[in-house]
C-alpha positions in Angstrom: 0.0 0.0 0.0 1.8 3.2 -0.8 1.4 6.2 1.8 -1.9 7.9 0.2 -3.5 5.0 -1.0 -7.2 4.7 0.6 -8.8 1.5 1.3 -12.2 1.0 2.2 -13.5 -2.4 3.3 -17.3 -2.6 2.6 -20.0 -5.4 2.4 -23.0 -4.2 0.2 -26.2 -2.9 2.3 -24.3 -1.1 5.1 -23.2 2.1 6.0 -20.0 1.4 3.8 -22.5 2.1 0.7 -22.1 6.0 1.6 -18.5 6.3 1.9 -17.6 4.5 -1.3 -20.5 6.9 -3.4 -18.8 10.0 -1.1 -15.5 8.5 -2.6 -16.3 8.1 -5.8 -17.9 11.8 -6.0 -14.3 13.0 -4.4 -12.9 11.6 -7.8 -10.0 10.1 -5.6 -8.1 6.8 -6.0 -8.9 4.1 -3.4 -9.1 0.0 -3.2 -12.8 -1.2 -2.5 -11.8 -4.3 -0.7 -15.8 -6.6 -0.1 -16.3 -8.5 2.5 -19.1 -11.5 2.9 -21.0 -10.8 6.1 -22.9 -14.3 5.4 -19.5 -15.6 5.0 -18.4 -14.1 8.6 -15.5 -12.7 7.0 -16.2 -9.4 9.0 -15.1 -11.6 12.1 -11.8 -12.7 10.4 -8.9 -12.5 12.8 -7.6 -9.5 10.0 -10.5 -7.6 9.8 -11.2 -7.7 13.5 -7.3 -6.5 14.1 -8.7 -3.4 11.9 -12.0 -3.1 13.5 -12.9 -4.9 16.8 -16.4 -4.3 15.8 -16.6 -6.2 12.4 -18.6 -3.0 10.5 -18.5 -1.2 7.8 -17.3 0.9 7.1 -13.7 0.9 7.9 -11.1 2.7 6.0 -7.1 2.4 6.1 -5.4 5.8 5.4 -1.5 5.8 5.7 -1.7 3.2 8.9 -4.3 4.7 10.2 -7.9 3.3 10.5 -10.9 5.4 10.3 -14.2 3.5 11.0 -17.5 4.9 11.8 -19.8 6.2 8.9 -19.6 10.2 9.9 -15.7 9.9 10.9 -15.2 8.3 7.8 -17.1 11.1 6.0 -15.5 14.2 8.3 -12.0 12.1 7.4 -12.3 12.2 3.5 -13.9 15.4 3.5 -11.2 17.2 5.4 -8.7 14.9 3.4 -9.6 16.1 0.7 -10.6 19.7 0.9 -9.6 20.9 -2.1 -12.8 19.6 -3.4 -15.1 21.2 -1.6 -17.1 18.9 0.7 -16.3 20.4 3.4 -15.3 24.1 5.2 -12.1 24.3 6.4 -10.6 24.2 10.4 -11.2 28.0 10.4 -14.1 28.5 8.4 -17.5 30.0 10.3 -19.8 27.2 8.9 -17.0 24.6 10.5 -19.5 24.5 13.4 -22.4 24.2 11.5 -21.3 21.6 9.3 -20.0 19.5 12.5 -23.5 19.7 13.7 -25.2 18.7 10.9 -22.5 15.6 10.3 -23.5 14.6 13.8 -26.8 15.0 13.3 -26.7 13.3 10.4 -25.6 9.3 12.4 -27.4 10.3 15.5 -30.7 11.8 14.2 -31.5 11.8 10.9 -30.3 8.5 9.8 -32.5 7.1 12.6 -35.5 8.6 11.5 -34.9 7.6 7.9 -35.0 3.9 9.2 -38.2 4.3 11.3 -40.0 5.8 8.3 -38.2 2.8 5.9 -39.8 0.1 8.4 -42.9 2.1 8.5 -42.5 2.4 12.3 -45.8 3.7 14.2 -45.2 7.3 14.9 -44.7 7.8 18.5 -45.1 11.3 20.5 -42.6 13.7 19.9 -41.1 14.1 22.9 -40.1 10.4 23.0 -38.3 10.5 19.3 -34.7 10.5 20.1 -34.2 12.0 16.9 -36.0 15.2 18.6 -37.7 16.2 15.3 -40.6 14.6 13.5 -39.5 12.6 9.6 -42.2 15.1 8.2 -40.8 18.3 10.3 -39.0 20.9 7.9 -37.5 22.2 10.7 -34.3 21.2 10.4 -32.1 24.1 10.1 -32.3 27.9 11.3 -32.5 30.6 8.6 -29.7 31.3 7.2 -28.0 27.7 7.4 -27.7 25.8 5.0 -29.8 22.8 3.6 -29.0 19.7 5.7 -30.5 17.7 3.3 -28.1 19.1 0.9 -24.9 18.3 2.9 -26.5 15.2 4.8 -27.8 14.0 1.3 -25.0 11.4 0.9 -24.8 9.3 3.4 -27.8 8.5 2.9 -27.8 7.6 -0.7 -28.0 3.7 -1.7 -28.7 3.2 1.4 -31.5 2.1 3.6 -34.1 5.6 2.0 -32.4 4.7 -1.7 -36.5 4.4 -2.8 -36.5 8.6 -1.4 -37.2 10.7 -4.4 -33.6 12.2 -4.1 -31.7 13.2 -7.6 -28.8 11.4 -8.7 -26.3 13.9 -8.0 -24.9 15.4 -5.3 -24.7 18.9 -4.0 -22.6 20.8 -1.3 -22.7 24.2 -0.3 -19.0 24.2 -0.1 -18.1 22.7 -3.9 -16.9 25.6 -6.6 -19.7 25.6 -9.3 -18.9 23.8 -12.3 
């Protein structure tokens, strides 16, 4: 492996399927290395050396192992910063964006997967997500569209049957 060569190691239908789309839309060279969760070889003695956990995903940067869908999305992004996926250390919106990112594995993602399962809306003060699926109030004025920045994740992914375009935006990418 030569010292900026990214690997990812992914098994179809997990949170793996974001990083590698978020990868491809970077435009950067990586190895897509695919496990067999049927096959257990998420609990190989390697892979478990890499990740104790056995998920996806779980990236190897220059000897160092990034795992956790929003790390590995903050990780590429500030990587690779050049292309605009992200505002940099100093940046207002830093704070914003973190937030959102957060947001993104901790509430949003979950709400996604109640409305996939078509769970029985339950009263809003028990959601743990905080906000209902249908609120739109997700942002303050003035910030940007999470949906925008928290679009991929999400993409190919459990809410792939959302009515979401095929491309991807960010507020922080120079116009083509």
């Amino acid at each position: 492996m030569s010292n900026h060569e990214i690997v990812l190691y992914h098994s179809p239908q997990t949170r793996g399927t974001g990083v590698m789309y978020l990868l491809e839309e970077l435009g950067v060279p990586y190895e897509l290395k695919v496990l067999d969760r049927s096959k257990g070889e998420n609990r190989s003695p390697e892979f478990l050396a890499l990740n104790p956990l056995g998920k996806f995903p779980t990236i190897v940067h220059n000897d160092t192992v990034i795992t956790e869908q929003v790390a590995c999305y903050i990780y590429l992004a500030d990587l690779f910063l050049e292309k605009g996926w992200a505002p940099g250390l100093n940046d207002l919106k830093r704070g914003a964006y973190l937030r959102w990112m957060a947001y993104q594995g901790s509430s949003f993602e979950p709400a996604m997967i109640d409305r996939a399962f078509e769970r029985e809306p339950i009263d809003p003060v028990q959601l743990p997500y905080g906000v209902s699926v249908h609120s739109k109030a997700f942002c303050r004025p003035g910030e940007f569209d999470p949906t925008v920045t928290l679009y991929f994740p999400t993409r190919g992914y459990a809410y792939e049957k959302a009515s979401h375009p095929r491309t991807m935006a960010s507020p922080y990418r120079p116009a083509a």
